[in-house]
ROLUMTI-650068 format. One record per residue: residue number from 1; residue in three letters; z, y, x negated of N, C-alpha, C, CB in turn. Coordinates in steps of 0.05 Angstrom, whole numbers, plus 5000, padded with zeros to 4 digits. Each point is the difference from the previous one (the first is absolute). Glycine has a CB too. Layout:
N
> i|aa|n_zz|n_yy|n_xx|ca_zz|ca_yy|ca_xx|c_zz|c_yy|c_xx|cb_zz|cb_yy|cb_xx
> NUM|ALA|Z|Y|X|Z|Y|X|Z|Y|X|Z|Y|X
...
***
This chain:
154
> i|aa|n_zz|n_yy|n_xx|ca_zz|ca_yy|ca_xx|c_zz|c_yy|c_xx|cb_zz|cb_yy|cb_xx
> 1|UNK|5882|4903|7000|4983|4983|4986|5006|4970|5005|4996|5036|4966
> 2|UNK|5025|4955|5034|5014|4977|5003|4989|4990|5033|5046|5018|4963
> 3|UNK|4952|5000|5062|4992|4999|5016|4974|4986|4999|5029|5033|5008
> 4|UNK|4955|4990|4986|4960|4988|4985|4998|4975|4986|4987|5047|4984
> 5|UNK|5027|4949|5000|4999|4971|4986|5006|4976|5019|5017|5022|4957
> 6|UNK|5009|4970|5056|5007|4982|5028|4977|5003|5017|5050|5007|5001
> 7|UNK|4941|5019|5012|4981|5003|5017|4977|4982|4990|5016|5046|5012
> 8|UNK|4968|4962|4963|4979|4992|4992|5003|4961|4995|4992|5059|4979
> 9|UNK|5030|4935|5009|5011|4974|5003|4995|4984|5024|5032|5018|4975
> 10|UNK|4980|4989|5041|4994|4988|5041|4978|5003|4995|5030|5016|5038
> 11|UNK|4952|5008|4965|4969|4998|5001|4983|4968|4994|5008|5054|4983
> 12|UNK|5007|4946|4991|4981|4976|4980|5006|4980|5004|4994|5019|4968
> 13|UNK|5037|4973|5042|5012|4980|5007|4990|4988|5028|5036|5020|4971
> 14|UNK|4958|5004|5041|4992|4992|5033|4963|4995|4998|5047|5040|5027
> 15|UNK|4938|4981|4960|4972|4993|4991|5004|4963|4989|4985|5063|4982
> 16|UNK|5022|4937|5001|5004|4973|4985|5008|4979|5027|5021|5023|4946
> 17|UNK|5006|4976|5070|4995|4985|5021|4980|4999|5018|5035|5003|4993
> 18|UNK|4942|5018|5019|4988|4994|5010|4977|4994|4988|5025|5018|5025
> 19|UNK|4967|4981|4945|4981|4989|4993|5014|4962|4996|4975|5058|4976
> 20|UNK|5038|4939|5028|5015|4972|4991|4991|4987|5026|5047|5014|4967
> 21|UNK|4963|5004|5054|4997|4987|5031|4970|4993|5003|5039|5031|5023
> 22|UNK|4943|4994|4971|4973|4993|5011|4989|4978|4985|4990|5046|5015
> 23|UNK|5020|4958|4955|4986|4967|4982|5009|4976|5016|5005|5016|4946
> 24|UNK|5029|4979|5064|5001|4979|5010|4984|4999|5028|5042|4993|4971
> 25|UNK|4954|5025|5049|4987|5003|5020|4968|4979|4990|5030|5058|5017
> 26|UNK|4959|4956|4964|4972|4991|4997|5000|4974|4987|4983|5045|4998
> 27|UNK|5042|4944|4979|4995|4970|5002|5009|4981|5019|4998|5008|4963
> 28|UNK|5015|5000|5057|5002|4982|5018|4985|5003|5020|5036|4995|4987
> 29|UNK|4937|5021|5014|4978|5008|5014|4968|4983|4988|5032|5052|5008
> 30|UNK|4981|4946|4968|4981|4978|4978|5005|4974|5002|4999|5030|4968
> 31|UNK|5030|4960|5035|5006|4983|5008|4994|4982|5021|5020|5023|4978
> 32|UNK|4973|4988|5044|5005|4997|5023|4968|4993|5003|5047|5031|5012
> 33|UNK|4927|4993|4980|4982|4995|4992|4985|4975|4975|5016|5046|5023
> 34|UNK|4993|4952|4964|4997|4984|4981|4998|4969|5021|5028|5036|4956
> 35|UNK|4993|4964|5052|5009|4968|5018|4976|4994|5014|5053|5006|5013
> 36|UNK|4936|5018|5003|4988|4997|5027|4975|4993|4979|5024|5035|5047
> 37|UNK|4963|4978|4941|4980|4997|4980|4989|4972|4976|5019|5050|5011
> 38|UNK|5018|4950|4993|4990|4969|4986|4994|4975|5018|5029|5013|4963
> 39|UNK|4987|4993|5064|4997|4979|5018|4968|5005|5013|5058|4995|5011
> 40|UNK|4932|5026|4999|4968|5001|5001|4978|4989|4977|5015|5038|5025
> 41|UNK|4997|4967|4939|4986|4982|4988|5000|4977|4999|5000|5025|4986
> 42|UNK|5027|4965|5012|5004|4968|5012|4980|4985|5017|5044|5013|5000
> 43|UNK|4957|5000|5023|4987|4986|5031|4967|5007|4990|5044|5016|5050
> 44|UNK|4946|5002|4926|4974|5009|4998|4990|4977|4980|5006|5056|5010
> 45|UNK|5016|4938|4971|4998|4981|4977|5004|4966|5016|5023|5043|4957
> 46|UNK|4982|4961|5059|5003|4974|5019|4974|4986|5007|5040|5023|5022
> 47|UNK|4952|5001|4996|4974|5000|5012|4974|4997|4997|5025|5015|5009
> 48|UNK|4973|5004|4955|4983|4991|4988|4990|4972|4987|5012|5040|5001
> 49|UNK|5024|4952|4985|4994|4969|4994|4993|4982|5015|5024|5006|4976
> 50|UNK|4989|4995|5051|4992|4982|5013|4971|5002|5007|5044|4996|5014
> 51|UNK|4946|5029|4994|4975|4994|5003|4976|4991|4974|5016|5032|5040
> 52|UNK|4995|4969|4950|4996|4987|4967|4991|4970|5002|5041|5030|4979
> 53|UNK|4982|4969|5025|5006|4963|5002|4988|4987|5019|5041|5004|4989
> 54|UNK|4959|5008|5039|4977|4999|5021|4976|4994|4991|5021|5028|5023
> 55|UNK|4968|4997|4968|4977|4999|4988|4981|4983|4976|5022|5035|5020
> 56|UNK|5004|4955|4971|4995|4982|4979|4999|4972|5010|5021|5031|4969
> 57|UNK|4993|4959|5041|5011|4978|5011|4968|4992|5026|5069|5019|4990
> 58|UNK|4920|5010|5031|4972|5000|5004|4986|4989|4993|5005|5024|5004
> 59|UNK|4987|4995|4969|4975|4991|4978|4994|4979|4994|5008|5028|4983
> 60|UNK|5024|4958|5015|4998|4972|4974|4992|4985|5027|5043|5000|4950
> 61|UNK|4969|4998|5074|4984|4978|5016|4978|5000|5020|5037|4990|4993
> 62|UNK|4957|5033|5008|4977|5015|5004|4972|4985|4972|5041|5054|5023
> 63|UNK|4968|4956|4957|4983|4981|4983|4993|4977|5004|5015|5021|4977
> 64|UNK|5013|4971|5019|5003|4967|5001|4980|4993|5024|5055|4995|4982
> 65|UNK|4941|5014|5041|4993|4983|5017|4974|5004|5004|5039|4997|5017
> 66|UNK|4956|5026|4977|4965|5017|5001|4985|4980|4986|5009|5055|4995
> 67|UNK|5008|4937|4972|4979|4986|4977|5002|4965|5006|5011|5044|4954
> 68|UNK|5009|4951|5067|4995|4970|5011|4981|4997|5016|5040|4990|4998
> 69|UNK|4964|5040|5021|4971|4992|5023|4976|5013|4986|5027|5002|5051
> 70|UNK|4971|5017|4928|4976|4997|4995|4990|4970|4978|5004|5058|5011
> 71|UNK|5008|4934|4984|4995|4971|4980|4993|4994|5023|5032|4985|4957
> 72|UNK|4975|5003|5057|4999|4981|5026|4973|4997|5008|5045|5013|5017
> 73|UNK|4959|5020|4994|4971|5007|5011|4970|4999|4988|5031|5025|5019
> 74|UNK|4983|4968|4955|4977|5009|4977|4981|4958|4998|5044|5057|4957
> 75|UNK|4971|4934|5045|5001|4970|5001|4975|4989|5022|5057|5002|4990
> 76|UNK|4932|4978|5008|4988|4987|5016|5017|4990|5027|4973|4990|4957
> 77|UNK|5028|5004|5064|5008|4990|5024|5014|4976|4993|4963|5021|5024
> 78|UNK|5015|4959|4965|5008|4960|4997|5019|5000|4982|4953|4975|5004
> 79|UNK|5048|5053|4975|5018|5003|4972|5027|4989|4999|4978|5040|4993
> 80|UNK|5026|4938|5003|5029|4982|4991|5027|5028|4997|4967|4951|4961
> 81|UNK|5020|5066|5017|5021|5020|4991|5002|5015|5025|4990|5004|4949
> 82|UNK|4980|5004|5063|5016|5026|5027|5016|4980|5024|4950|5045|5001
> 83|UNK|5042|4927|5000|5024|4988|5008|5024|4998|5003|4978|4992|4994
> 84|UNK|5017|5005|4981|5033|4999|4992|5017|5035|5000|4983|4950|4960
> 85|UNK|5002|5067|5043|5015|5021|5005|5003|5009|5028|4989|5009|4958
> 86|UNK|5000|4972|5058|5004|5001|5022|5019|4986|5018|4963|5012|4987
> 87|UNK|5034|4970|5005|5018|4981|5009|5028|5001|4982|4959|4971|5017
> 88|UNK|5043|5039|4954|5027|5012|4993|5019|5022|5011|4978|4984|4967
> 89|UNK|4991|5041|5043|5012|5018|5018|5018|4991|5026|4960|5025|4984
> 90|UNK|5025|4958|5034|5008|4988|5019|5030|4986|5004|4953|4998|4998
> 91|UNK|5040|4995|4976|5028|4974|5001|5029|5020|4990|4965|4946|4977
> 92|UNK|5026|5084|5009|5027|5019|4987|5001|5014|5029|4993|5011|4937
> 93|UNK|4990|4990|5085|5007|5022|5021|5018|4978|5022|4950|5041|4993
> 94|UNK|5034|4929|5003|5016|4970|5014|5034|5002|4995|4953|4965|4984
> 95|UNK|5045|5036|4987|5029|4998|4981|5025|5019|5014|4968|4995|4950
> 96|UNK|5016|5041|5048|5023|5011|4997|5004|5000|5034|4995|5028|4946
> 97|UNK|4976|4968|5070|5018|4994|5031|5026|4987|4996|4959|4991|5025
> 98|UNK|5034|4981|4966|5026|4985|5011|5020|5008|4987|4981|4963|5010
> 99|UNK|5023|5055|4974|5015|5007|4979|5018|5015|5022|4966|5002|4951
> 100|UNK|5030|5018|5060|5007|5016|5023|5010|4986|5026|4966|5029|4981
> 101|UNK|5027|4948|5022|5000|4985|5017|5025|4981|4997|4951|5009|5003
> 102|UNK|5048|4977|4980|5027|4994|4991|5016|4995|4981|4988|4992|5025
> 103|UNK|5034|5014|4984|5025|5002|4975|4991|4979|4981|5045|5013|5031
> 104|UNK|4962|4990|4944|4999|4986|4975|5025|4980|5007|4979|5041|4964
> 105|UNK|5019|4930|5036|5011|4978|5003|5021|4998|4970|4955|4979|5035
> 106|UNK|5070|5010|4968|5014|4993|4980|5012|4975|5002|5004|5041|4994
> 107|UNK|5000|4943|4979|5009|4970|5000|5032|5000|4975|4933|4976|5010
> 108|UNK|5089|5016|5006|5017|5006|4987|5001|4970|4975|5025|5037|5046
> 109|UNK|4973|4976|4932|5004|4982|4981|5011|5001|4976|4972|4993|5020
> 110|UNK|5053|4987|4975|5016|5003|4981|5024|5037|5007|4951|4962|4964
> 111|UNK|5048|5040|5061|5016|5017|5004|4984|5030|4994|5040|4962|4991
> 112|UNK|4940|5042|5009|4979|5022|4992|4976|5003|5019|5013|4991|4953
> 113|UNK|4981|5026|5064|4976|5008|5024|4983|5002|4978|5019|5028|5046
> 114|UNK|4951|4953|4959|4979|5001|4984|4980|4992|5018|5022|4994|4957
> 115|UNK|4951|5021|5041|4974|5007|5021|5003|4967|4997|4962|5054|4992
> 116|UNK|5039|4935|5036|4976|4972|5015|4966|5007|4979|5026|5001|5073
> 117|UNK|4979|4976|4917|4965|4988|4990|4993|4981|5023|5005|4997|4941
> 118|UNK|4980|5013|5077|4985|4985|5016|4980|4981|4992|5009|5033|5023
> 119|UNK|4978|4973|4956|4986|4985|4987|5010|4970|4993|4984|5043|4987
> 120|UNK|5043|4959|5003|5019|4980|4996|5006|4987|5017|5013|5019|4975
> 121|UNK|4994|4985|5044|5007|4986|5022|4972|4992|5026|5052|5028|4985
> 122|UNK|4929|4984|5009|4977|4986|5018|4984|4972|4983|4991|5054|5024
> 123|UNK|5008|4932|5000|4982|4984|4972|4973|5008|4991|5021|4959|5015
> 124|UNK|4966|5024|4967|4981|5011|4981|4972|4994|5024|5028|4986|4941
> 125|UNK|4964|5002|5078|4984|4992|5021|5003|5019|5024|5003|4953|4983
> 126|UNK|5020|5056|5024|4993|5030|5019|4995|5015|4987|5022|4998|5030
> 127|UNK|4971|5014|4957|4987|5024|4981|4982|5005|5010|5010|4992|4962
> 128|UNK|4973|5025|5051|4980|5006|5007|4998|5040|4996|5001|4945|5033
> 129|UNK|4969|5059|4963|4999|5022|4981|5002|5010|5039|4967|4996|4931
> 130|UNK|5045|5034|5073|5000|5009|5029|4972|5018|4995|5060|5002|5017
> 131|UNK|4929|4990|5014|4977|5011|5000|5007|5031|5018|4969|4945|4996
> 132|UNK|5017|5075|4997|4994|5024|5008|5001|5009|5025|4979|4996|4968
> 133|UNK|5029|5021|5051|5008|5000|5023|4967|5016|5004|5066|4999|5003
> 134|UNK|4928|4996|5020|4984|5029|5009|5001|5025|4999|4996|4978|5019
> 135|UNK|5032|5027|4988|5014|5028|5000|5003|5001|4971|5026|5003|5047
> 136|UNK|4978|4998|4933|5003|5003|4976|4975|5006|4985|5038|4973|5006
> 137|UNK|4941|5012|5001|4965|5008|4998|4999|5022|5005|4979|4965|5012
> 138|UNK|5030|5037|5011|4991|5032|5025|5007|5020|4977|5019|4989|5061
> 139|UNK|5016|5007|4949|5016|5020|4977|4984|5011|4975|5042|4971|5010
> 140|UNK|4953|5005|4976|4995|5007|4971|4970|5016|4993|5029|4955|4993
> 141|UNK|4952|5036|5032|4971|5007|5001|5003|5033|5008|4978|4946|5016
> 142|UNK|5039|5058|5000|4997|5027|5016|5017|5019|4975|5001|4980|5062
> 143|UNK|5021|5015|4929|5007|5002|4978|4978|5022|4971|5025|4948|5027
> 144|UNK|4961|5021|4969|4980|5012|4982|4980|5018|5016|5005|4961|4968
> 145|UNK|4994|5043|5053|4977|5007|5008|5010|5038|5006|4979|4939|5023
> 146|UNK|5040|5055|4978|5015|5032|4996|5004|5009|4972|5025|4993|5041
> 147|UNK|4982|4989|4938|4999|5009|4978|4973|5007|4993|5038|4978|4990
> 148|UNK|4943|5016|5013|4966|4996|4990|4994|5028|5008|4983|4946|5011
> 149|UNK|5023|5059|5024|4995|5028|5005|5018|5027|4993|4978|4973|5034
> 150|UNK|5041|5020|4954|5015|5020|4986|4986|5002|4974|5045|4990|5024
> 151|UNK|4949|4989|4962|4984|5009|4970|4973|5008|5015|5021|4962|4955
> 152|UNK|4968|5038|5062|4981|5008|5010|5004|5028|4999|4992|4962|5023
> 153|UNK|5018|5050|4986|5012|5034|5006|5001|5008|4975|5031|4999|5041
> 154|UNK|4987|4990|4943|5007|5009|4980|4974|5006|4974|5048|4975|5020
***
């Protein structure tokens, strides 16, 4: 009897280790899973926002520019106002050229780098408003003229 009892003991002892083994087998099979799964939601939760933000970031200047050129377009020709949105266009596509073009100037003063005011330092008699390049007309005309046929399609 004493035999049967030890016997049956090992049994349960050894059942019991191999149920111990296969649980740790399968959480470190979950584990391992889990990681890969969270790093695919990651890159999915990535992807989405950004195209989010894309999309948003679109819209808003997508709007923005549709409801300037349709104002514009909506305007008489001689119209002071579609002027002026013309020649404001001109002068922000003028701007951020040179912007690209060259480095932002600095004037050391009082021991502190602070932007050159050109304004300040030119006198008040060279001032002259810069007139419009041709190429910048071109630019800007061909420009709208691709936006016009995209709301066209659309």
């Amino acid at each position: 009897m004493a035999t049967k009892t030890k016997a049956a003991a090992n049994s349960v002892f050894s059942v019991l280790g191999d149920t111990l083994e296969s649980a740790a087998e399968t959480f470190e099979e979950a584990t391992a899973n889990s990681r890969d799964s969270a790093k695919r939601a990651a890159a999915t939760t990535k992807r989405v926002f950004g195209n989010g933000v894309h999309k948003t970031a679109y819209g808003i200047a997508f709007g923005l520019v549709y409801a300037g050129v349709f104002v514009t377009e909506l305007l008489p020709s001689g119209n002071l106002i579609r002027r002026g949105f013309v020649e404001g266009t001109e002068a922000a596509i003028d701007s951020r050229r040179k912007a690209k073009i060259a480095p932002r100037k600095t004037v050391k003063k009082a021991g502190k780098d602070e932007p050159a005011d050109e304004a300040k330092a030119a006198p008040a008699a060279s001032k002259k408003k810069p007139k419009t390049s041709a190429r910048v007309r071109k630019t800007v005309n061909s420009r709208a003229d691709e936006f016009d046929a995209a709301a066209a399609e659309v």
